[in-house]
C-alpha positions as CSV (number, residue, x, y, z in Angstrom):
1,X,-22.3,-54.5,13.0
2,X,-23.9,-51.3,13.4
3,X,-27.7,-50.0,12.7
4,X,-28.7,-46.9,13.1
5,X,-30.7,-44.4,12.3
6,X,-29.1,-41.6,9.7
7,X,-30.3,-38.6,12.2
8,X,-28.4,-40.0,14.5
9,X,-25.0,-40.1,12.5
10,X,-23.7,-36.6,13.8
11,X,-23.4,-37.6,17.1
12,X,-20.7,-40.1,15.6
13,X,-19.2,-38.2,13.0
14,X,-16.5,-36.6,15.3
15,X,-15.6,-39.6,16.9
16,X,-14.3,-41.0,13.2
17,X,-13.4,-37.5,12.4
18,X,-11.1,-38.0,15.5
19,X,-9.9,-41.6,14.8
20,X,-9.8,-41.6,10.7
21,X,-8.9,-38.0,9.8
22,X,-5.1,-39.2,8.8
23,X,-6.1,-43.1,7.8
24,X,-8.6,-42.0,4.8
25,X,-8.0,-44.8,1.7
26,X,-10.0,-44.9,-1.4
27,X,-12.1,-47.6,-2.2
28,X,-10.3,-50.7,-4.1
29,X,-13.5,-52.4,-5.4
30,X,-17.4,-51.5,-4.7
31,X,-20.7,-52.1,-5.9
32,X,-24.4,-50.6,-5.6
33,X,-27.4,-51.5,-6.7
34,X,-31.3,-50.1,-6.2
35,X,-33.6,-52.1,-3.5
36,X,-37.0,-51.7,-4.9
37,X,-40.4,-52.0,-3.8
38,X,-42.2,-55.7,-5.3
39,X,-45.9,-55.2,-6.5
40,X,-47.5,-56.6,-3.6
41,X,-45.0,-54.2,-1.0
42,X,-47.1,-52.7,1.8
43,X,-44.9,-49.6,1.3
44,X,-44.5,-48.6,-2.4
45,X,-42.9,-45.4,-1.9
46,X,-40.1,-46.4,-0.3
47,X,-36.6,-46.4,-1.8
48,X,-33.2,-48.0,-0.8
49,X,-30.0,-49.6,-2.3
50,X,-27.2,-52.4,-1.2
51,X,-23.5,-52.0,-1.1
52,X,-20.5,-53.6,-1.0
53,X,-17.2,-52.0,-0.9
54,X,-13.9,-53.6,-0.6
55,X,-10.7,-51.3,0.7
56,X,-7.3,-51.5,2.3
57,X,-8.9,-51.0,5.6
58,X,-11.1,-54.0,5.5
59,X,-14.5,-55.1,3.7
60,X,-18.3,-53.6,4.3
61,X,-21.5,-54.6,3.6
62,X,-24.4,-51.9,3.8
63,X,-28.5,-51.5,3.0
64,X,-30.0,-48.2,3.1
65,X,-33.6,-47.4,3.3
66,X,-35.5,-44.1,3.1
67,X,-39.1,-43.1,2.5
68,X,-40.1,-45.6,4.8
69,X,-42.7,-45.6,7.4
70,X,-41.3,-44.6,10.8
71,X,-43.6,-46.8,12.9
72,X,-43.1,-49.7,11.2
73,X,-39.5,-52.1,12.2
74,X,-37.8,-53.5,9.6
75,X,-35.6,-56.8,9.4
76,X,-33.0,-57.5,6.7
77,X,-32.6,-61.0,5.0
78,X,-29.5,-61.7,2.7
79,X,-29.6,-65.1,1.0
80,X,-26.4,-67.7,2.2
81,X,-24.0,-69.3,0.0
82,X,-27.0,-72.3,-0.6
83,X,-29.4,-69.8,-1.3
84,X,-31.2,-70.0,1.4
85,X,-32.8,-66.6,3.5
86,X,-31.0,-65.6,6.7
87,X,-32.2,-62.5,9.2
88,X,-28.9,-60.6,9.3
89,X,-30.2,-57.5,11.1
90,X,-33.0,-55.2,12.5
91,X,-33.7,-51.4,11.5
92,X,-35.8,-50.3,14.5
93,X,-38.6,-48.0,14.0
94,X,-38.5,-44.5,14.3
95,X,-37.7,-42.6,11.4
96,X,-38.5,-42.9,7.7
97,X,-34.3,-43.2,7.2
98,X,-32.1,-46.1,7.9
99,X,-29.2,-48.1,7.5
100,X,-27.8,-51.1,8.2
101,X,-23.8,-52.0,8.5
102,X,-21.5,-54.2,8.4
103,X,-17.7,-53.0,8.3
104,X,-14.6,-55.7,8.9
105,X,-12.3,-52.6,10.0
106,X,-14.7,-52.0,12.7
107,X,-14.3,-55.6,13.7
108,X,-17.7,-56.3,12.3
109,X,-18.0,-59.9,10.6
110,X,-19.6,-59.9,7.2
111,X,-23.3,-61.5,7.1
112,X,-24.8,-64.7,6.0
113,X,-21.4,-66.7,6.4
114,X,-19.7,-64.2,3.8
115,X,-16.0,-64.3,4.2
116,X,-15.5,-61.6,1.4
117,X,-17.4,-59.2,-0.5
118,X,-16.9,-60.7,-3.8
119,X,-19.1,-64.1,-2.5
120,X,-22.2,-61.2,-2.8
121,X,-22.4,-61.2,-6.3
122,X,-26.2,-62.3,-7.3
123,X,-27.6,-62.5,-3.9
124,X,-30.9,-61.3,-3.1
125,X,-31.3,-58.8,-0.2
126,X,-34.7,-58.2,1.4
127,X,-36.2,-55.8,3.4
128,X,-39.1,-57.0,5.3
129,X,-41.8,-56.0,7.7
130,X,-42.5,-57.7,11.1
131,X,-45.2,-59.0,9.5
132,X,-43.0,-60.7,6.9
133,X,-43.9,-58.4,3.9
134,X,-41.2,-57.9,1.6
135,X,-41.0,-54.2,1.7
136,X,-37.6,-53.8,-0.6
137,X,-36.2,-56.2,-3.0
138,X,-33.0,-56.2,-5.1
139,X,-29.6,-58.1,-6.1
140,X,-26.2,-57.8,-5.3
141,X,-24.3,-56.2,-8.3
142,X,-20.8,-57.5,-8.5
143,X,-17.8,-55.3,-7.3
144,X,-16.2,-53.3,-9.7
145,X,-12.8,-51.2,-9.6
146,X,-13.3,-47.6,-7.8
147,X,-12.3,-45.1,-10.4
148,X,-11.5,-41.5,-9.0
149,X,-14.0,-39.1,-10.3
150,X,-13.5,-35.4,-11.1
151,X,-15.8,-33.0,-10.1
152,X,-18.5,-32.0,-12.7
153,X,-21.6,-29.5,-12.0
154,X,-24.8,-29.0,-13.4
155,X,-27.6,-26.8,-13.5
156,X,-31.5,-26.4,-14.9
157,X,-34.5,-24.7,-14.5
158,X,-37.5,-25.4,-12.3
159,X,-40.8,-23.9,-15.0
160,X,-44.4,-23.1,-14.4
161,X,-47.1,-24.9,-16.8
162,X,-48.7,-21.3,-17.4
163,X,-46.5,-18.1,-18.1
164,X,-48.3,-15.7,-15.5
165,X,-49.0,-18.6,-12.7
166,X,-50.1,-17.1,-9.2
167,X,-46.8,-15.8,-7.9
168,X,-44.5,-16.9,-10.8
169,X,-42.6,-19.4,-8.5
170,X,-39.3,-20.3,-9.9
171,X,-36.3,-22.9,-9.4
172,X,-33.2,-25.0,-9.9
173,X,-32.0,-28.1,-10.4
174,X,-28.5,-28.2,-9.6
175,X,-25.9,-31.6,-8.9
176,X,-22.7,-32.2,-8.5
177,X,-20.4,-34.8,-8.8
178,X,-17.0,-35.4,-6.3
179,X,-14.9,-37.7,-5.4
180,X,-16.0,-37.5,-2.1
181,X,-19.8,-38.6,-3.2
182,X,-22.9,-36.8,-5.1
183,X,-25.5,-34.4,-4.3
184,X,-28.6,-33.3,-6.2
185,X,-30.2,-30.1,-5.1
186,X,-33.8,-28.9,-5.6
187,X,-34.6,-25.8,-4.5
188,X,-37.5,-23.4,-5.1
189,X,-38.9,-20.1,-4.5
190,X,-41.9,-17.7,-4.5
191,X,-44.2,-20.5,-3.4
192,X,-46.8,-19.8,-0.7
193,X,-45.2,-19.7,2.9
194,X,-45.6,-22.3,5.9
195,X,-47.1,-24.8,3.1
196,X,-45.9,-28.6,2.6
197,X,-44.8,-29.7,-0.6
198,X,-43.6,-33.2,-2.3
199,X,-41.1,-33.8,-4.6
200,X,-41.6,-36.5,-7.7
201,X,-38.8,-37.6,-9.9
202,X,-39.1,-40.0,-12.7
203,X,-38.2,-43.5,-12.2
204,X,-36.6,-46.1,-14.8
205,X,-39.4,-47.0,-15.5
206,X,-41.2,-43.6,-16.5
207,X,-43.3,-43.2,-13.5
208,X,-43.5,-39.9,-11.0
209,X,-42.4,-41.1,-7.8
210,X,-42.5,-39.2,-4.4
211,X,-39.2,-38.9,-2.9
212,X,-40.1,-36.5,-0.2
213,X,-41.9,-33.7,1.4
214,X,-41.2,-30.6,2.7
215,X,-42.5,-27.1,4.4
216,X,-41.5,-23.8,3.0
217,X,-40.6,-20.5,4.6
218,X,-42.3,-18.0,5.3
219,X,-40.5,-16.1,2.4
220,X,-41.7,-19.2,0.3
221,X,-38.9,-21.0,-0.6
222,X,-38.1,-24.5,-0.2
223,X,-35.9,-27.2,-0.9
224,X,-34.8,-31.1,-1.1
225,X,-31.0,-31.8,-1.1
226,X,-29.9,-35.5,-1.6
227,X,-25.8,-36.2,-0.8
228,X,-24.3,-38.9,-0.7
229,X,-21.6,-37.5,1.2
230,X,-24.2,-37.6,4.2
231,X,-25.3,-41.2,3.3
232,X,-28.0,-40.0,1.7
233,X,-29.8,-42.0,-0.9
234,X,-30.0,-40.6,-4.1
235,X,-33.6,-40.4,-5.7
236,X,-34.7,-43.5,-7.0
237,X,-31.8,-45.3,-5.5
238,X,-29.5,-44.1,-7.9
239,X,-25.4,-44.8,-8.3
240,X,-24.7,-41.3,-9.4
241,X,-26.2,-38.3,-10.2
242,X,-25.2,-39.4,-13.9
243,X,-27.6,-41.9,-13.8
244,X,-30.5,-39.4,-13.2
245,X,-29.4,-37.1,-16.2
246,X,-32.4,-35.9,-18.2
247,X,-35.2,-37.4,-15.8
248,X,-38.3,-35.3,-15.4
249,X,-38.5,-33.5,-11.8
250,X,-42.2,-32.1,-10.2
251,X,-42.7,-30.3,-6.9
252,X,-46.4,-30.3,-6.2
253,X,-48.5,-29.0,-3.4
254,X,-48.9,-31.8,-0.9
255,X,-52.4,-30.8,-0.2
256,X,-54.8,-31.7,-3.4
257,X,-51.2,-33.0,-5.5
258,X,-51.5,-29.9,-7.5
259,X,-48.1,-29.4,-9.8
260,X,-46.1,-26.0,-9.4
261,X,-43.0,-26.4,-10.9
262,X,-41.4,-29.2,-13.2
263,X,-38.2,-29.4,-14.5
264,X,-35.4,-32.3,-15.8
265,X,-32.0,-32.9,-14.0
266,X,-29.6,-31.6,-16.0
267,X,-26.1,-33.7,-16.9
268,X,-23.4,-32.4,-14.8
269,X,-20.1,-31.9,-16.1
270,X,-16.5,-31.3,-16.0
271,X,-16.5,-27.8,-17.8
272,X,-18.8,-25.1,-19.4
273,X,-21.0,-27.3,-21.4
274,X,-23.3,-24.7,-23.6
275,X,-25.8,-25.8,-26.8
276,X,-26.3,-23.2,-29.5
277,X,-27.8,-24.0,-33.0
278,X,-29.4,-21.6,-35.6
279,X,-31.6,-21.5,-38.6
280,X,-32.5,-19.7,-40.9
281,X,-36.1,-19.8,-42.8
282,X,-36.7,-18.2,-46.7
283,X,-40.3,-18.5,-48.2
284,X,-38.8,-18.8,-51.4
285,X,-41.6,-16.3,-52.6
286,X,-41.0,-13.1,-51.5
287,X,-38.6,-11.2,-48.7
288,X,-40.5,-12.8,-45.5
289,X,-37.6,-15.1,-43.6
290,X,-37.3,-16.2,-40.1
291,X,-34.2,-16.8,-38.2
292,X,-34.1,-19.0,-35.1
293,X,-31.6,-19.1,-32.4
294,X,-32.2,-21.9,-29.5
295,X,-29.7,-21.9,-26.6
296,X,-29.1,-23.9,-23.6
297,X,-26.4,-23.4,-20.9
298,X,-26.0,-25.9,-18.4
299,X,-23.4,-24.3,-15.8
300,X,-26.7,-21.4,-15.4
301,X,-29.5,-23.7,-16.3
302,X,-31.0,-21.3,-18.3
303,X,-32.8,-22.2,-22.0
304,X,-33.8,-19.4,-24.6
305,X,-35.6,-19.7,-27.8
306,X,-36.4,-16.8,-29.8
307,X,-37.8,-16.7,-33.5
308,X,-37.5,-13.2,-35.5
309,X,-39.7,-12.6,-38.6
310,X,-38.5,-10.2,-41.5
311,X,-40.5,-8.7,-44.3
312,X,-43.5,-10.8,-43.6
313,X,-45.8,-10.0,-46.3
314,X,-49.6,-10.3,-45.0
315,X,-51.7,-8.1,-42.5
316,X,-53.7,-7.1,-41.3
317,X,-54.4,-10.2,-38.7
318,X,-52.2,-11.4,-35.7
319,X,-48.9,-13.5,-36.6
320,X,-49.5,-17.3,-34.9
321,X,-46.4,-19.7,-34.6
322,X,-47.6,-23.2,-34.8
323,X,-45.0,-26.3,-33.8
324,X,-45.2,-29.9,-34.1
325,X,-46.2,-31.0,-30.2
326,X,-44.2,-34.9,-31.0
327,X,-47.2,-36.1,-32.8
328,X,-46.9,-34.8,-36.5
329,X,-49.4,-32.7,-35.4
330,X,-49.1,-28.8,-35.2
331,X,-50.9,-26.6,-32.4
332,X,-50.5,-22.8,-31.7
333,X,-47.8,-21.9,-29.2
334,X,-47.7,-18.1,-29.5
335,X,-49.5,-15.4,-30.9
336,X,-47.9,-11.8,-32.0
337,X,-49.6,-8.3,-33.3
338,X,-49.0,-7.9,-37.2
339,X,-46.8,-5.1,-37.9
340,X,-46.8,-3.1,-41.1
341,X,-42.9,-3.3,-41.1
342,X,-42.8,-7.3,-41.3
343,X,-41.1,-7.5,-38.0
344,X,-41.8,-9.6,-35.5
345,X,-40.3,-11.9,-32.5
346,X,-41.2,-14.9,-30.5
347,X,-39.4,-15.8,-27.7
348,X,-39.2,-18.0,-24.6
349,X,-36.7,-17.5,-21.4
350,X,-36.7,-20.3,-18.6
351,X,-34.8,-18.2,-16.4
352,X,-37.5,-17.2,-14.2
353,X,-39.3,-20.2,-14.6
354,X,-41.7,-19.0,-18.0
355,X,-42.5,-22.6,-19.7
356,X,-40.8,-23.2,-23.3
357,X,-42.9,-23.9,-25.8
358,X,-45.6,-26.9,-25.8
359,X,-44.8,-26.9,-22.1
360,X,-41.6,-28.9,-22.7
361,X,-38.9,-29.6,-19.9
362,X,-36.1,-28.7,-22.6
363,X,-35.6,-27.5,-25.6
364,X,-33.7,-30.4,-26.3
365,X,-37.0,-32.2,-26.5
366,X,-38.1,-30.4,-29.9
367,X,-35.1,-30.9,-31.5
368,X,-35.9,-31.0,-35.4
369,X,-39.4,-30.5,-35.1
370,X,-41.8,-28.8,-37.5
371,X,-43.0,-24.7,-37.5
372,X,-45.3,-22.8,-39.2
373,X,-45.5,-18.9,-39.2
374,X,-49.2,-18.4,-39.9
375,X,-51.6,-15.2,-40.6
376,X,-55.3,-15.7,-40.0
377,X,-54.5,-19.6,-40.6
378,X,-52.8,-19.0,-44.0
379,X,-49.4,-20.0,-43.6
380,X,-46.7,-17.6,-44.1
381,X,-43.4,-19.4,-43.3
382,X,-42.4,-23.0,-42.9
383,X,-39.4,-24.3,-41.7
384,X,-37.4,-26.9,-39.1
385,X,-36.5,-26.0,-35.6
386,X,-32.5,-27.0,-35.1
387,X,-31.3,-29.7,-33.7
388,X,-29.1,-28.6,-30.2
């Protein structure tokens, strides 16, 4: 059995180098499932996960915790074969990241009378306090075949609420996806230097949960990396970076919880995967017709939409593009000067972190909804964004 704390991993990392470089195996079988924090936790920011893993080498059992409070110990309880609650180990105090494990090919003996992995299945594992608080809750998921994994990538765009924000910060989003483990990366720049700041990712359960802080350069840039290569835990105790595909991301100042950049984690894949769709608007009327081109590349993480107006008969006034915000209802997005020639162009780049319309983390999210090209509220052209 082993417990320690994750900074102090390197110091042990070339002793296994040294004795497991040539005796590497894949896993046969292994499991993982979130810890969570119960309603009445003392600590409901922190994270964690149990695991099981069964390989040629022998069997382990492991609990990870992270986001915890680094005064506070921590004891770990596994129910027994009659259900019963047994202290199995201790994760001493002293850093907010910790693990606990148990590995048969270190000569370690599995906890609460296990004699295999397999006799894990449905057992509760709890993380209390020394004042017996359950801190972390969760259940052993039953062992499943390890299936190699090729490596995927993925990238999007970290966005500012308001076009012309302060500085403009700016961002990424990028995860990947090996055989050797997953890693999300969050990185961001153009923020104000020496400041803290605290990353929130969405949970299943919809809710913006802090799974970190950290200080910035003096150049303003920081970031949060995750990787499970490092025994990290993934945000909100994740399997796979697959898992977190499409939640909503937030990096917000850590002083007054202001938001500075938002985002959603991309899905990472195996090649170039790029969205394009078109459309292509006629009043029916007269010449005036729109064409719309939306784009999305997730190798770059960049997102355009642009909207170009033909023969637009009207004036004189300014041009206002109106969309559905999700609700039926339309509001005004973007304004443009009316020009004698009919010409006109709205458009919307996340590259350097400019919102897309209604504020949206993707343009995936307006997929199919409603526009209206108006001129001093009378509208103009009508038409369907496409569906990407």
């Amino acid at each position: 059995m082993k417990t320690l704390a994750l900074a102090a991993l390197l110091s042990a990392a070339f002793l296994v180098a040294a004795t497991s470089a040539h005796a590497e195996v894949e896993d046969q079988l292994r499991g993982r499932a979130p810890l969570m924090p119960p309603p009445a936790s003392p600590q409901p920011t922190a994270t964690g996960f149990v695991e099981i893993r069964s390989r040629v080498s022998g069997e382990r059992f492991k609990v990870e915790v992270a986001s915890v409070d680094a005064t506070m110990a921590l004891e770990v309880h596994v129910q027994n074969a009659a259900a019963t609650f047994v202290l199995v180990g201790h994760l001493a105090a002293g850093t907010t990241e910790r693990m606990l494990v148990f590995d048969t090919a270190d000569g370690d003996g599995l906890p609460a009378g296990a004699n295999t992995i397999t006799e894990f299945f449905g057992r509760t594992v709890e993380v209390r306090d020394t004042n017996a608080a359950v801190v972390l809750t969760g259940t052993v998921p039953a062992p499943a075949p390890f299936e190699d994994v090729r490596p995927s990538y993925g990238r999007s765009s970290l966005m500012r609420d308001e076009a012309g924000q302060g500085k403009r910060p700016y961002g990424s989003i990028r995860c990947w996806t090996r055989s050797s483990g997953d890693e999300i990366r969050i990185h961001a720049r153009r923020l104000d230097g020496a400041a803290d700041y605290e990353l929130f990712v969405e949970d299943e359960a919809g809710t913006m949960t802090s799974f970190g802080t950290g200080e910035s350069s003096r150049s303003g840039a920081v970031s949060f990396d995750f990787d499970t290569r490092d025994d990290d835990v993934l945000p909100a105790a994740a399997w796979s970076v697959h898992d977190l595909a499409g939640r909503r991301v937030e990096i917000r100042e850590s002083v007054g919880g202001a938001m500075v950049l938002f985002g959603r984690i991309p899905p990472s894949t195996q090649g170039a995967l790029k969205l394009r769709a078109g459309a292509f608007v006629d009043d029916g009327d007269s010449d005036g017709r729109a064409t719309v081109d939306a784009r999305v590349d997730y190798r770059s993480g960049r997102e355009r939409l642009r909207i170009d107006l033909h023969k637009i008969a009207g004036g004189p006034g300014d041009l206002e593009l109106w969309v559905d915000d999700g609700t039926g209802v339309l509001v005004l997005v973007a304004e443009e000067k009316f020009k004698k020639s009919g010409r006109a162009r709205f458009q919307w780049d996340n590259r350097k972190g400019d919102p897309l319309p209604l504020v949206v983390e993707s343009l995936t999210v307006l997929n199919g909804r409603a526009f209206e090209v108006r001129i001093e509220g009378v509208v103009s052209l009508a038409g369907i964004l496409p569906t990407l």
